[in-house]
N, CA, C and O atoms as CSV, one atom per row, in Angstrom:
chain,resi,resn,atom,element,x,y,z
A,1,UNK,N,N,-17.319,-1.236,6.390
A,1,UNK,CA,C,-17.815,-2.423,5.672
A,1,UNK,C,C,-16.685,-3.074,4.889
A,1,UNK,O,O,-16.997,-4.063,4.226
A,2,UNK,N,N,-15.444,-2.676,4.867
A,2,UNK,CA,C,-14.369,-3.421,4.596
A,2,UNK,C,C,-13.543,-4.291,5.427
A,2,UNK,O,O,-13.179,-4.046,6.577
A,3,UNK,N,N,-13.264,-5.399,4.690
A,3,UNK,CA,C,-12.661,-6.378,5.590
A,3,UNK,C,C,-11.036,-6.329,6.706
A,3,UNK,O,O,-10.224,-6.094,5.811
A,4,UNK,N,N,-10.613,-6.367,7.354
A,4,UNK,CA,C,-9.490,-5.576,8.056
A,4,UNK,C,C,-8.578,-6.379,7.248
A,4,UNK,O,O,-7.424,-6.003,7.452
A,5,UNK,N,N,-8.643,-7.293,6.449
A,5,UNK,CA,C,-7.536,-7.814,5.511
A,5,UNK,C,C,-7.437,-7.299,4.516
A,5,UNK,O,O,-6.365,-7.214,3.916
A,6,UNK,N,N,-8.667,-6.772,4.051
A,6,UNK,CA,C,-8.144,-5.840,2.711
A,6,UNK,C,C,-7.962,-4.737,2.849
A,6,UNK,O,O,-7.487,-4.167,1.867
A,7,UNK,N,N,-8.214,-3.962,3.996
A,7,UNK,CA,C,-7.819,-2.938,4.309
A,7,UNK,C,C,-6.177,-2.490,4.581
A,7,UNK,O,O,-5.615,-1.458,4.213
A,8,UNK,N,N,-5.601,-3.686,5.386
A,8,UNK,CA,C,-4.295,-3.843,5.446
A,8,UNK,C,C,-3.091,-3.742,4.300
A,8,UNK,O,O,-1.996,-3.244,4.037
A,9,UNK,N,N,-4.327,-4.744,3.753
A,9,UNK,CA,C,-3.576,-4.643,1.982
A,9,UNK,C,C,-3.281,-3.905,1.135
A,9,UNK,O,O,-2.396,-3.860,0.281
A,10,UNK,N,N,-4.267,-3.185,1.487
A,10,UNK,CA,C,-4.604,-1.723,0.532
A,10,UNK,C,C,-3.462,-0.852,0.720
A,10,UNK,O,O,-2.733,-0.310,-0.110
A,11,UNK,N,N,-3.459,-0.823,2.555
A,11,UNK,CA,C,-2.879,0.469,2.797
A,11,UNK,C,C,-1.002,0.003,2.690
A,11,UNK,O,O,-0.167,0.894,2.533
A,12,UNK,N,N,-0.565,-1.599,2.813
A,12,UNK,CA,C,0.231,-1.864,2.630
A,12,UNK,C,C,0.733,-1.458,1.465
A,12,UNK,O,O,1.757,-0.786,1.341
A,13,UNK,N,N,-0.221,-1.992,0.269
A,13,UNK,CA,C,0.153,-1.788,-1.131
A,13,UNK,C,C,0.353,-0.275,-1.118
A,13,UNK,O,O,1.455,0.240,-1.309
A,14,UNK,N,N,-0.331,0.144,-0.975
A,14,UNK,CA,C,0.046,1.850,-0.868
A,14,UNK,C,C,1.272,2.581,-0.708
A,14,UNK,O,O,1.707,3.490,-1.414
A,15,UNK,N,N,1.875,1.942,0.542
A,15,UNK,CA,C,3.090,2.568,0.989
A,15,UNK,C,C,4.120,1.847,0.335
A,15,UNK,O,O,5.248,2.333,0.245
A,16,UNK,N,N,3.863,0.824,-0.092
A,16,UNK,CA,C,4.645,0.173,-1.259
A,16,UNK,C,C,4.977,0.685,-2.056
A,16,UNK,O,O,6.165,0.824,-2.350
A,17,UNK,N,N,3.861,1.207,-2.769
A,17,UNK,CA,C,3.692,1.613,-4.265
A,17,UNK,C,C,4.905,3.362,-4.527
A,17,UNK,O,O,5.676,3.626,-5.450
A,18,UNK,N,N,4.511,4.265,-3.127
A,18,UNK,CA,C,4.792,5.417,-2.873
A,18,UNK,C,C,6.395,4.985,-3.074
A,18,UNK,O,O,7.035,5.161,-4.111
A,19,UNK,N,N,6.942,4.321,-1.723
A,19,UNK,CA,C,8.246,4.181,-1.918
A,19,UNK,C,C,8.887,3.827,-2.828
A,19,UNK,O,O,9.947,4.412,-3.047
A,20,UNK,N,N,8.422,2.636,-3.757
A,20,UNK,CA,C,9.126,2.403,-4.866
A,20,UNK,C,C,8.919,3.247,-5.653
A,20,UNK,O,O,9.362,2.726,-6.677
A,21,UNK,N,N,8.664,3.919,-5.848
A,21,UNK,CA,C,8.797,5.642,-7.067
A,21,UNK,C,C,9.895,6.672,-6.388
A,21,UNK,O,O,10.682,7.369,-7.028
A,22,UNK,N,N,9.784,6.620,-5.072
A,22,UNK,CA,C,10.652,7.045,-4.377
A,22,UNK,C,C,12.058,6.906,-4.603
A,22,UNK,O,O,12.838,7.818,-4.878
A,23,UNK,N,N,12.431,5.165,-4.407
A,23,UNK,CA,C,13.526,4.379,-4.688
A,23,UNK,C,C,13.840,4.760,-6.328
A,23,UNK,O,O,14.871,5.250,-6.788
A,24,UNK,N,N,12.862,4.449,-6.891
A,24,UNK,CA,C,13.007,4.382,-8.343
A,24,UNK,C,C,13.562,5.658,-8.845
A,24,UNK,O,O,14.531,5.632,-9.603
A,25,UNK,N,N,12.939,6.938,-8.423
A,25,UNK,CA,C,13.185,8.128,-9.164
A,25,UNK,C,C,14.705,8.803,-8.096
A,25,UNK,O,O,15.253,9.863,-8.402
């Protein structure tokens, strides 16, 4: 019941989020 655009988003933002802590630390 989620839209495949916010789903994308989500999981985009996600791997975003992971790596830049990654990068960061």
């Amino acid at each position: 019941a989620v839209p495949l655009p916010g789903a994308i988003w989500l999981f985009v933002t996600g791997i975003a989020g992971v790596l830049g802590l990654r990068r960061r630390r």
